[in-house]
Biotite code that builds the C-alpha atoms (Angstrom):
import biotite.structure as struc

atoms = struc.array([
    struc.Atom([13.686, 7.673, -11.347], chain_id="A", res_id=1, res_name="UNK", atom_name="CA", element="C"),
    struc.Atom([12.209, 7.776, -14.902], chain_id="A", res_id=2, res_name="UNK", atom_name="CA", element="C"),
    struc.Atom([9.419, 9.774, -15.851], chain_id="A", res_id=3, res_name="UNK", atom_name="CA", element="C"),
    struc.Atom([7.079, 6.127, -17.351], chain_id="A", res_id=4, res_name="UNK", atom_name="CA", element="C"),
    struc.Atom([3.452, 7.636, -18.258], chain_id="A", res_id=5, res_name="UNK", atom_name="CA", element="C"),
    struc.Atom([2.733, 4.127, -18.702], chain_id="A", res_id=6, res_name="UNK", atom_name="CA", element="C"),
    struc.Atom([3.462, 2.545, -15.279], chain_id="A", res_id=7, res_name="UNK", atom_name="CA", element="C"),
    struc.Atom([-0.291, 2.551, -13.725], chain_id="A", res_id=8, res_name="UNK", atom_name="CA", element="C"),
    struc.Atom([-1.593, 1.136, -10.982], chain_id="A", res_id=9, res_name="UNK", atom_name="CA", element="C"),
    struc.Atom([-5.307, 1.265, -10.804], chain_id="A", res_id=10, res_name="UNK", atom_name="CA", element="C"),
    struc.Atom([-8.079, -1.428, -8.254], chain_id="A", res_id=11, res_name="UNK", atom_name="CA", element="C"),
    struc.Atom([-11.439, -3.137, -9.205], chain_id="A", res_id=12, res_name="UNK", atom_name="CA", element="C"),
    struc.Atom([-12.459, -2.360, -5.527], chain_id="A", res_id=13, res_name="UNK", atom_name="CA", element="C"),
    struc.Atom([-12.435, 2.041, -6.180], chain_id="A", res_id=14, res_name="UNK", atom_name="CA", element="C"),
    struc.Atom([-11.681, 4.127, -8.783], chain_id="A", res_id=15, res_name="UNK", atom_name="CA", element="C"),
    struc.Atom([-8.600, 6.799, -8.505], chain_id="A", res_id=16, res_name="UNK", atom_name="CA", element="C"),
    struc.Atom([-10.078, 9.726, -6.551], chain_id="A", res_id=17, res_name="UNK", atom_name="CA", element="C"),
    struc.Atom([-12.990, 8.022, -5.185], chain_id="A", res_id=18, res_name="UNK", atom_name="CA", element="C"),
    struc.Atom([-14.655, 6.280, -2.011], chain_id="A", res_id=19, res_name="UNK", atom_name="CA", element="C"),
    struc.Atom([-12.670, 3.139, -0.968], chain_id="A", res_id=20, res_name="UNK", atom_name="CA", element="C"),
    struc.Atom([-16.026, 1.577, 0.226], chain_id="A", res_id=21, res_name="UNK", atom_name="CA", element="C"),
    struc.Atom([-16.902, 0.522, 3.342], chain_id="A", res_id=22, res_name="UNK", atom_name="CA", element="C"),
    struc.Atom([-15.628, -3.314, 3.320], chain_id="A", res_id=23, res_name="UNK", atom_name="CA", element="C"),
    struc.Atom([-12.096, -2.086, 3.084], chain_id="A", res_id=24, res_name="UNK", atom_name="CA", element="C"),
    struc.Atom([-12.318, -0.210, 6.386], chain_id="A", res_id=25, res_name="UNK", atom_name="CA", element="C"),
    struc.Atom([-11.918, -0.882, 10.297], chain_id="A", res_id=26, res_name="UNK", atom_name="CA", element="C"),
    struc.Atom([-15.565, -0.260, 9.947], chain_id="A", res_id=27, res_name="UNK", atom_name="CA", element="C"),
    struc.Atom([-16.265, -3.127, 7.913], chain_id="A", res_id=28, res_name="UNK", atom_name="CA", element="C"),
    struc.Atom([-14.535, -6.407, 7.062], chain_id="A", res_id=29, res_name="UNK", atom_name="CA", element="C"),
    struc.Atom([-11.093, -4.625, 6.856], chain_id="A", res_id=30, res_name="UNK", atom_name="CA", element="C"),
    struc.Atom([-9.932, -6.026, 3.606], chain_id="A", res_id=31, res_name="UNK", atom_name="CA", element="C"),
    struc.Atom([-7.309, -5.237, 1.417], chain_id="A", res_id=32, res_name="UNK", atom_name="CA", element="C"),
    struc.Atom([-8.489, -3.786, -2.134], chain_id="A", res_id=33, res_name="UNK", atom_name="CA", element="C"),
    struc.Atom([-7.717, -5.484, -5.116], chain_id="A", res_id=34, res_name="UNK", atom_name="CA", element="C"),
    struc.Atom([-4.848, -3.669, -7.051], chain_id="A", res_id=35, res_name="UNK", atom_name="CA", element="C"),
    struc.Atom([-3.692, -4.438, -10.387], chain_id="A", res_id=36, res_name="UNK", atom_name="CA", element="C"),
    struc.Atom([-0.612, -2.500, -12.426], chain_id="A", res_id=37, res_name="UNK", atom_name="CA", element="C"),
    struc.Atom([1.142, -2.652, -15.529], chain_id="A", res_id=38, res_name="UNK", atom_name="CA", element="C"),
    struc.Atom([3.794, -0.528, -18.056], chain_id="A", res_id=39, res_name="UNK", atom_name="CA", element="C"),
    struc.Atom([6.615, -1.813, -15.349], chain_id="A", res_id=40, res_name="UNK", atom_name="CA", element="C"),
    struc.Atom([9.915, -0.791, -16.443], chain_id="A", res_id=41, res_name="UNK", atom_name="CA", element="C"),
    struc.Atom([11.631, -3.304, -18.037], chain_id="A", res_id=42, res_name="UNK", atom_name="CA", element="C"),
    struc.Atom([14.669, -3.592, -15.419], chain_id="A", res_id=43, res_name="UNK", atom_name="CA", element="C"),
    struc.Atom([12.234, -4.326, -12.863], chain_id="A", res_id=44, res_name="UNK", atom_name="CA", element="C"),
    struc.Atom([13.290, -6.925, -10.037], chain_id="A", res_id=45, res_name="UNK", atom_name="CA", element="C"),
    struc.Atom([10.228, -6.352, -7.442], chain_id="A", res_id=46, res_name="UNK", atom_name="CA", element="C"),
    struc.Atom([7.375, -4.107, -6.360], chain_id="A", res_id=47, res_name="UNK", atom_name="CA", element="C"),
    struc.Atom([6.786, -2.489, -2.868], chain_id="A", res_id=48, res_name="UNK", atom_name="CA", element="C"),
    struc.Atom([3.653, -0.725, -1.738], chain_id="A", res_id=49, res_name="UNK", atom_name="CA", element="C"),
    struc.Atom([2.971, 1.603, 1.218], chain_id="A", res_id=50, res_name="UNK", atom_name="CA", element="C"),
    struc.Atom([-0.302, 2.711, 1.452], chain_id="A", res_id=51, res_name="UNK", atom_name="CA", element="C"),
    struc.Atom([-0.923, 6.043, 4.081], chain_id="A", res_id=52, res_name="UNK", atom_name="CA", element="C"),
    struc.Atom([-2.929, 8.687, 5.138], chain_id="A", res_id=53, res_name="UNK", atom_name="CA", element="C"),
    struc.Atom([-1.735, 12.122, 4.992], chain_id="A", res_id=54, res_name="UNK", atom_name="CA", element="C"),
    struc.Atom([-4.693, 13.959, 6.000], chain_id="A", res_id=55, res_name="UNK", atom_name="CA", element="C"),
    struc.Atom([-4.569, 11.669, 9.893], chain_id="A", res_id=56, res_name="UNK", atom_name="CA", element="C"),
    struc.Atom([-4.113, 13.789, 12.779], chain_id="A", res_id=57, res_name="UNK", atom_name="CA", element="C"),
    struc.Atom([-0.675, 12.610, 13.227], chain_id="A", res_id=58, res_name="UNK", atom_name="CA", element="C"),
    struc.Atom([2.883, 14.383, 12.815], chain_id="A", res_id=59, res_name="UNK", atom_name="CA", element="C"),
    struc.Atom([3.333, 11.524, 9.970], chain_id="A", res_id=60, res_name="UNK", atom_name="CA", element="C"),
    struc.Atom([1.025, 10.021, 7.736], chain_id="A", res_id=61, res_name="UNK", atom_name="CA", element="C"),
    struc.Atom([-0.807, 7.147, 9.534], chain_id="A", res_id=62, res_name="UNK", atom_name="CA", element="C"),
    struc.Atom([0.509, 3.866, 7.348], chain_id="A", res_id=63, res_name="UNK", atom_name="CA", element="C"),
    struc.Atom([-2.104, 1.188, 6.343], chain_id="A", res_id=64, res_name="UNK", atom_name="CA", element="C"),
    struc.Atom([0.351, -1.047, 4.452], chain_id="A", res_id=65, res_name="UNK", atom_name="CA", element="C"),
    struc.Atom([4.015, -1.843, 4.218], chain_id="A", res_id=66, res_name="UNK", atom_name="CA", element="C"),
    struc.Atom([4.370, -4.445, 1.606], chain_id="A", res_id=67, res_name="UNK", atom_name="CA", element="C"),
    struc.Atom([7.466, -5.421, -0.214], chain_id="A", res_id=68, res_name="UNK", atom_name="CA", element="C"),
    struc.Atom([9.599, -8.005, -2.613], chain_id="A", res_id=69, res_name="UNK", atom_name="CA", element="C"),
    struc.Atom([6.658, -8.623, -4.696], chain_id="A", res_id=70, res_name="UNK", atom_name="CA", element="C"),
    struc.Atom([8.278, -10.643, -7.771], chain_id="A", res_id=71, res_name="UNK", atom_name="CA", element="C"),
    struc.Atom([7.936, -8.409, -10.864], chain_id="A", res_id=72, res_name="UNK", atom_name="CA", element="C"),
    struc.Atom([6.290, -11.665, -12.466], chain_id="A", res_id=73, res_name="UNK", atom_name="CA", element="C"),
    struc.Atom([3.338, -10.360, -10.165], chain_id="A", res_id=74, res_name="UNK", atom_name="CA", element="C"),
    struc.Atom([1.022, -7.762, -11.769], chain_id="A", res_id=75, res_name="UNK", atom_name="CA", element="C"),
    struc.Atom([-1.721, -7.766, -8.863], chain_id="A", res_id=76, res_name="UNK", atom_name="CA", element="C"),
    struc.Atom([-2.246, -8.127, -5.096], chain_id="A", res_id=77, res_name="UNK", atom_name="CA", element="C"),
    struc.Atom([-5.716, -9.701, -4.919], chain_id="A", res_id=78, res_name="UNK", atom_name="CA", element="C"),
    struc.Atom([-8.466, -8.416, -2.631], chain_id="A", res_id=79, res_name="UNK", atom_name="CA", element="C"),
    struc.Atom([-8.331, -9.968, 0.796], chain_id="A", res_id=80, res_name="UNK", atom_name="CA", element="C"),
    struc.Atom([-4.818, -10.512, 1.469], chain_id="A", res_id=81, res_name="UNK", atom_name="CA", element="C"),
    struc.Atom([-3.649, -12.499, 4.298], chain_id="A", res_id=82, res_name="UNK", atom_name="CA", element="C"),
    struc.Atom([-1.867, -10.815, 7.153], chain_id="A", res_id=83, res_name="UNK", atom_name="CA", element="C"),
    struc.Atom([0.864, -12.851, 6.879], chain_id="A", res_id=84, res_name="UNK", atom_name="CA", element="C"),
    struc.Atom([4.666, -11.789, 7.331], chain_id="A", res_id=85, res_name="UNK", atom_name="CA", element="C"),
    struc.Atom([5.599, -13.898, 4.376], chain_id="A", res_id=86, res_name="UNK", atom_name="CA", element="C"),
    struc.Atom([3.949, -15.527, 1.380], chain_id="A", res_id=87, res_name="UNK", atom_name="CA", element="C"),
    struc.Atom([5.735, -18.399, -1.073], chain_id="A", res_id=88, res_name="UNK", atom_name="CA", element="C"),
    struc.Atom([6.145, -16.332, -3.568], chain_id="A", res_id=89, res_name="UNK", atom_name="CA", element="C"),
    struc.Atom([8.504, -14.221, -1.104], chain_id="A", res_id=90, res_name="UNK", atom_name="CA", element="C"),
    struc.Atom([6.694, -11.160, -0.807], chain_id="A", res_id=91, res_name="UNK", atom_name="CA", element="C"),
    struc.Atom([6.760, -9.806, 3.016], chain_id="A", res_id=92, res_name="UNK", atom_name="CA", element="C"),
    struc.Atom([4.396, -7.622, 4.520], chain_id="A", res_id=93, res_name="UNK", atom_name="CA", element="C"),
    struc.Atom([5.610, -4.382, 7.578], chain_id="A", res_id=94, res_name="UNK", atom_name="CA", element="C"),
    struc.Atom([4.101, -2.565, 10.003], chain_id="A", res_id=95, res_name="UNK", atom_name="CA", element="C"),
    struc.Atom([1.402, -0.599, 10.056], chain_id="A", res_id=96, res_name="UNK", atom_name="CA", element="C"),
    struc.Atom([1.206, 2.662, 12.267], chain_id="A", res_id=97, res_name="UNK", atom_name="CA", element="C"),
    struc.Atom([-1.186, 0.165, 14.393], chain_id="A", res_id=98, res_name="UNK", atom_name="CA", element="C"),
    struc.Atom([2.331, -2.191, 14.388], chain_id="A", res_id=99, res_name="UNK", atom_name="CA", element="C"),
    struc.Atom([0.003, -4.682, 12.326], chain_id="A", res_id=100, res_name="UNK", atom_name="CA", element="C"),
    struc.Atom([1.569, -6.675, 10.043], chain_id="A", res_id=101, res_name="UNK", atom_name="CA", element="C"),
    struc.Atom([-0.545, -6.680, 6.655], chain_id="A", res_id=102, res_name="UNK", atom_name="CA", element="C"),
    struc.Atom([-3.392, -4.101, 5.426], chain_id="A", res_id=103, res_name="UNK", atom_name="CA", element="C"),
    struc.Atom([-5.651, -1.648, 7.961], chain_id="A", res_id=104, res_name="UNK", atom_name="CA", element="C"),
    struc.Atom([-7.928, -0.026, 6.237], chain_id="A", res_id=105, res_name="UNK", atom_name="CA", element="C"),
    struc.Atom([-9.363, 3.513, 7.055], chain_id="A", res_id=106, res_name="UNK", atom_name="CA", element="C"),
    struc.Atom([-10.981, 4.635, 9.814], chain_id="A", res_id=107, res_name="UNK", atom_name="CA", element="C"),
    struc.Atom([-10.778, 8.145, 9.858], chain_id="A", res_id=108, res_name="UNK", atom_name="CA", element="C"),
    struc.Atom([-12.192, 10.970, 13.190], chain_id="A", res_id=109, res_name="UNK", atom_name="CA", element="C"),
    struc.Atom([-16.121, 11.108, 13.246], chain_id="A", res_id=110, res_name="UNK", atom_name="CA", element="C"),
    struc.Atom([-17.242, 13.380, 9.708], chain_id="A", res_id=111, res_name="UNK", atom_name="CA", element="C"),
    struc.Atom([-13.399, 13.847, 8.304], chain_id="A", res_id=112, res_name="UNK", atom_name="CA", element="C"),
    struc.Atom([-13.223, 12.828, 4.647], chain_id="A", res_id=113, res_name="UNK", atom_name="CA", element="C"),
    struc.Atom([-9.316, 11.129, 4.422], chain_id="A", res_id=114, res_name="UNK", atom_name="CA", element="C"),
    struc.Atom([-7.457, 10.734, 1.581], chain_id="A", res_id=115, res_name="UNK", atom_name="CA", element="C"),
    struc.Atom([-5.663, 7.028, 1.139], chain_id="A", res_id=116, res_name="UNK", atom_name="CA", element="C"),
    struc.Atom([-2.299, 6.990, -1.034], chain_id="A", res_id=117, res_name="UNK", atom_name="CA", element="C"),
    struc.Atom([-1.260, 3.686, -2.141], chain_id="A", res_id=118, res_name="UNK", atom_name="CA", element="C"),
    struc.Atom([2.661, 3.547, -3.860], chain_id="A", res_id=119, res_name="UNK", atom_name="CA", element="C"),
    struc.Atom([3.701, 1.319, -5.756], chain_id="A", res_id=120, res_name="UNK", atom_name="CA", element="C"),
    struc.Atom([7.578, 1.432, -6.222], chain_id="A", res_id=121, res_name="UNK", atom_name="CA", element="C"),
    struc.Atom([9.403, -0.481, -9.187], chain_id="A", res_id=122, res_name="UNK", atom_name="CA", element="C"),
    struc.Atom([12.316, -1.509, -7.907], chain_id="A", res_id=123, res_name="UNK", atom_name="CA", element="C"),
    struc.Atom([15.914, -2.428, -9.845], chain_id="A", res_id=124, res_name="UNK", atom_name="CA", element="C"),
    struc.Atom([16.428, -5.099, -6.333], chain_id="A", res_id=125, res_name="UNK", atom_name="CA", element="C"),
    struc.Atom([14.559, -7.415, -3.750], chain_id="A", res_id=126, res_name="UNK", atom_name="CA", element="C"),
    struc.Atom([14.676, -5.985, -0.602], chain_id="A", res_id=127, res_name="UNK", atom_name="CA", element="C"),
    struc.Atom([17.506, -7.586, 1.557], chain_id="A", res_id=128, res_name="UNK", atom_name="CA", element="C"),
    struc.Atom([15.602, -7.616, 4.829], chain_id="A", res_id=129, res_name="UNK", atom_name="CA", element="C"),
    struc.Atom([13.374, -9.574, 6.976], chain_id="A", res_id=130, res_name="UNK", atom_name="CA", element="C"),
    struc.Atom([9.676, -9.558, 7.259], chain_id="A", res_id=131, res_name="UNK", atom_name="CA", element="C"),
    struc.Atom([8.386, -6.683, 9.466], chain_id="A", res_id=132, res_name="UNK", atom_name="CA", element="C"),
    struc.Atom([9.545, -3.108, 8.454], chain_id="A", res_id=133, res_name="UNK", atom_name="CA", element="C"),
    struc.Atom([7.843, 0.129, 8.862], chain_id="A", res_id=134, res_name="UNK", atom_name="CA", element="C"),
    struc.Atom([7.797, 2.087, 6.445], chain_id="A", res_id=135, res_name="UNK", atom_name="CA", element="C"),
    struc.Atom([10.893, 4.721, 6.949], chain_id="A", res_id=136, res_name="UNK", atom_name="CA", element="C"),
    struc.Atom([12.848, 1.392, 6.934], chain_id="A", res_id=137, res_name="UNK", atom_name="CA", element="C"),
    struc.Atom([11.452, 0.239, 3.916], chain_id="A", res_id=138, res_name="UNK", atom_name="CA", element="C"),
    struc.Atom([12.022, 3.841, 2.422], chain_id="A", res_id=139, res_name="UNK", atom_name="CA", element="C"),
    struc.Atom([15.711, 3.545, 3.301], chain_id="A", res_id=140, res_name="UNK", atom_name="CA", element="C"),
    struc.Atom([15.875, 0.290, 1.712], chain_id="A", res_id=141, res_name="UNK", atom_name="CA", element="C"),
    struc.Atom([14.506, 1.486, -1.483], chain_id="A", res_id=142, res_name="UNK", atom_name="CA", element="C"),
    struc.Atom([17.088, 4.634, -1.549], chain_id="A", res_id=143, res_name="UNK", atom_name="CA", element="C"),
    struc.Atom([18.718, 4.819, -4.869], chain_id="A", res_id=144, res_name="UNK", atom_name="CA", element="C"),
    struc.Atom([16.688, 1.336, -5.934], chain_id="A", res_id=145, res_name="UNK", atom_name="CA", element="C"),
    struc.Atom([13.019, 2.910, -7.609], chain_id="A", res_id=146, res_name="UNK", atom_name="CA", element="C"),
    struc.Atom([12.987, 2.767, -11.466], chain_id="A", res_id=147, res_name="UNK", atom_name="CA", element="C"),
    struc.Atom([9.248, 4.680, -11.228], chain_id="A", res_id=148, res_name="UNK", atom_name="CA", element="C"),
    struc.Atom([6.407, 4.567, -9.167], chain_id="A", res_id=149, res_name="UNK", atom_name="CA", element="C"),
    struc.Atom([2.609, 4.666, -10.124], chain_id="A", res_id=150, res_name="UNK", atom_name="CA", element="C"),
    struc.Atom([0.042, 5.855, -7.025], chain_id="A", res_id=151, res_name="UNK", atom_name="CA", element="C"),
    struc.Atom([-3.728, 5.572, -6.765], chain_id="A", res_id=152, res_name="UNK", atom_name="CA", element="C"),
    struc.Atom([-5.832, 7.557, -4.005], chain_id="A", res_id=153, res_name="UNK", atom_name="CA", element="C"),
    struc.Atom([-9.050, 6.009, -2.415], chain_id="A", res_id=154, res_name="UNK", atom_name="CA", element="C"),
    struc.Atom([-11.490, 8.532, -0.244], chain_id="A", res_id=155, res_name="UNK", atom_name="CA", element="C"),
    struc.Atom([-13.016, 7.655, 2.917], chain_id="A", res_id=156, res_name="UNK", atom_name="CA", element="C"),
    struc.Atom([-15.556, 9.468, 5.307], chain_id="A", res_id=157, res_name="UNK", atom_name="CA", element="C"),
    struc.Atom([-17.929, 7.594, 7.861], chain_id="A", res_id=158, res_name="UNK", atom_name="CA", element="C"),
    struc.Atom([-18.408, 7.991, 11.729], chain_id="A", res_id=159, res_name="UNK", atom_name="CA", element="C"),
    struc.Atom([-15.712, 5.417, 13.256], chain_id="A", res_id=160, res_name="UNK", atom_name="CA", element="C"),
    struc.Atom([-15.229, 6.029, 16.295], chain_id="A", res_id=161, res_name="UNK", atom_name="CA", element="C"),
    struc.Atom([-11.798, 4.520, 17.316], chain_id="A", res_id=162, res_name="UNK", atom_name="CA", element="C"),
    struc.Atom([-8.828, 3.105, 15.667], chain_id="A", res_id=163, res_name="UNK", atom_name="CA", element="C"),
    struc.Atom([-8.572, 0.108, 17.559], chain_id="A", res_id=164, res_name="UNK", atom_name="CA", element="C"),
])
């Protein structure tokens, strides 16, 4: 995987290191953030994005978003995104932790600040799978396949109470 300072990926909905805001969360209207990249390697065939929560009480990160075979003609996933499996363009969406297919934003224990990682992965392949993976299988799909990968962290803290 090359070392490409310029392969970013940054949102209009929170700034790297910062709160995600409450419309992106279980708490709110639960939708996706806006995020936008560029400096792609130039052998790039398609994106993939998980997006997870380390800091969950869980053995494993809680996942938020599985998201895969985004063309590399695509330079943004727009705020709001559908929970389909599959869009025209051929982009497919996995499972959450929740076994949701699509985004699910935060919604951390009552008081706990959690940090939310979102990978992007620039890929030398498409995926050859169906709609629907979590993410360990989309992790052993993309063995041996990621050119570079950018990452952008959101914060969240509030008092939700379940993760329904």
């Amino acid at each position: 995987m090359a070392d490409n300072k310029n392969f970013t990926l940054e949102s209009t909905s929170f700034k790297d290191g910062a709160d995600i805001g409450i419309i992106h969360t279980l708490e709110g209207a639960n939708v996706s953030p806006e995020l936008i990249w560029s400096g792609a390697p130039e052998n790039t065939q398609s994106f993939a994005l998980i997006c997870e929560d380390p800091d969950a009480p869980t053995e494993e990160p809680w996942v938020h978003w599985v998201i895969y075979n985004i063309p590399a003609s695509v330079k943004k996933l727009p705020e709001g995104m559908d929970r389909k499996t599959k869009f025209d363009d051929g982009t497919m969406q996995g499972l959450t932790t929740a076994e949701h297919i699509g985004y699910d934003g935060p919604c951390p224990p009552p008081k706990e600040e959690h940090r939310y990682f979102f990978t992007l992965y620039a890929l030398d392949t498409t995926v050859k799978a169906e709609p629907g993976l979590t993410k360990h299988q989309l992790l052993e799909a993309l063995k041996g396949h990621v050119l570079d990968q950018a990452v952008i962290i959101g914060t969240y803290k509030d008092i939700c109470q379940t993760h329904d």
